[in-house]
N, C-alpha and C positions, 0 to 999 in steps of 0.2 A: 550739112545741117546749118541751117542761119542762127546768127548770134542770139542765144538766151531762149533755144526753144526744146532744151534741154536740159535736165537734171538728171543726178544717179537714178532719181526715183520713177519720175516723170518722162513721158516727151508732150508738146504741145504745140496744135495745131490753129491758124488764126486764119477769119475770115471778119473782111471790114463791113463795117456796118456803115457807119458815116463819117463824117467830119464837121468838125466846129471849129473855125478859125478867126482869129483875130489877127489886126495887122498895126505895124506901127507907121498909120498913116491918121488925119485928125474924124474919118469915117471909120475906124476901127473894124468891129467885129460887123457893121454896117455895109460894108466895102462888098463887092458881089464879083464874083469869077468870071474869068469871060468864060463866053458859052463853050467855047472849044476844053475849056480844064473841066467843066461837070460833063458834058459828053464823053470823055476822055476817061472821067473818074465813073459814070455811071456804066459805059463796056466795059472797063476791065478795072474791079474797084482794088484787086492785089497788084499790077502792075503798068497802070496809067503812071508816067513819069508826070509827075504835075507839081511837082516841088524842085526848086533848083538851089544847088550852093554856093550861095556870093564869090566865094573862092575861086572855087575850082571849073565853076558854069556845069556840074555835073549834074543830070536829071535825075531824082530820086522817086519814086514808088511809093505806097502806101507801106507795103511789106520792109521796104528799104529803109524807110524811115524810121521807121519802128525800131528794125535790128541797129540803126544808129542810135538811137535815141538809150538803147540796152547797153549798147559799146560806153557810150559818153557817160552813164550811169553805173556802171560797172555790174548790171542786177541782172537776172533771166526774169522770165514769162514769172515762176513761181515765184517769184519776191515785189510782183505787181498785183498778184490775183490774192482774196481773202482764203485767210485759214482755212475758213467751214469751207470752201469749194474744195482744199486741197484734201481737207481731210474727208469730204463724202467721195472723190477720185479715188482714196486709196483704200475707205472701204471696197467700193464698186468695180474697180480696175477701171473706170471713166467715169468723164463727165463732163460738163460743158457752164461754162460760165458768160454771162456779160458783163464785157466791163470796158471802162473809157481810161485811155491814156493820156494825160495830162502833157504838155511837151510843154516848155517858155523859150523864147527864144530869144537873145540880144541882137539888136541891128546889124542887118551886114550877114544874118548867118543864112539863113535860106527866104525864097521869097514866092509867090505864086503867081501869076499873070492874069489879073484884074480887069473888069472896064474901064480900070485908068492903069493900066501898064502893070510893069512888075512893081511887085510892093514885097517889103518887108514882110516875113511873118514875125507876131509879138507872142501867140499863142495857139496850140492846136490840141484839139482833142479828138484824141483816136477812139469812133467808137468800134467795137470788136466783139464778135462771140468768140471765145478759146475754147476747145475741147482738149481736156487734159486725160494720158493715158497712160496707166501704171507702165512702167517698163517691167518688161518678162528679165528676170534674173537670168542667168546661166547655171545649172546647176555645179557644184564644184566638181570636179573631176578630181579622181583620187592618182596621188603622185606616182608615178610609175617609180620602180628601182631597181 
């Protein structure tokens, strides 16, 4: 199971919608991909590596990023999505929501491959449908003796 896509109550399932990114370069959120990262992100928009980490040179994923971004935050799926979705999920046993993840980033931490090279990202916003799914309880089984 990937980081934050689970609760006692819940499991939750994500599919990407878009991206909004800003960079820390003086063209900002103006700054355009090269055509190989939207190609890249428009076949496979859950596991296009198009993010990389200053660090480590690791390529990261839309899905990757995400389950980082839950790690660095310490939260699941359920502590990003509003109430009213959770609560018509746990009438319903499902449901599905849109919603955009906010990411900020300081210099140096990941960057994307622009038509001016790799840049910085300053800020990304994940947009996502989530479909959230009651989890089936077990029922209790009585103690043998």
């Amino acid at each position: 199971m990937k980081a934050g896509r689970q609760t006692a109550e819940f499991t939750f399932e994500v599919q990407h919608i878009g991206l909004d990114m800003d960079f820390h370069h003086p063209k900002g959120r103006d700054l355009k991909l090269d055509d190989q990262v939207i190609e890249a992100f428009e076949t496979e928009r859950e596991n296009a590596e198009i993010f990389v980490q200053n660090a480590s040179g690791t390529a990261f994923s839309t899905e990757e990023l995400l389950s980082w971004f839950l790690l660095q935050t310490g939260t699941s799926l359920a502590d990003q999505l509003p109430k009213s979705a959770l609560d018509a999920a746990r009438e319903k046993s499902e449901g599905h929501v849109f919603v955009t993840f906010p990411i900020r980033f300081e210099p140096g931490v990941f960057h994307m491959i622009t038509v001016e090279g790799a840049q910085d990202l300053s800020a990304l916003k994940v947009m996502s449908k989530v479909t959230i799914n009651k989890r089936v309880q077990e029922p209790a089984t009585p103690a043998s003796g």
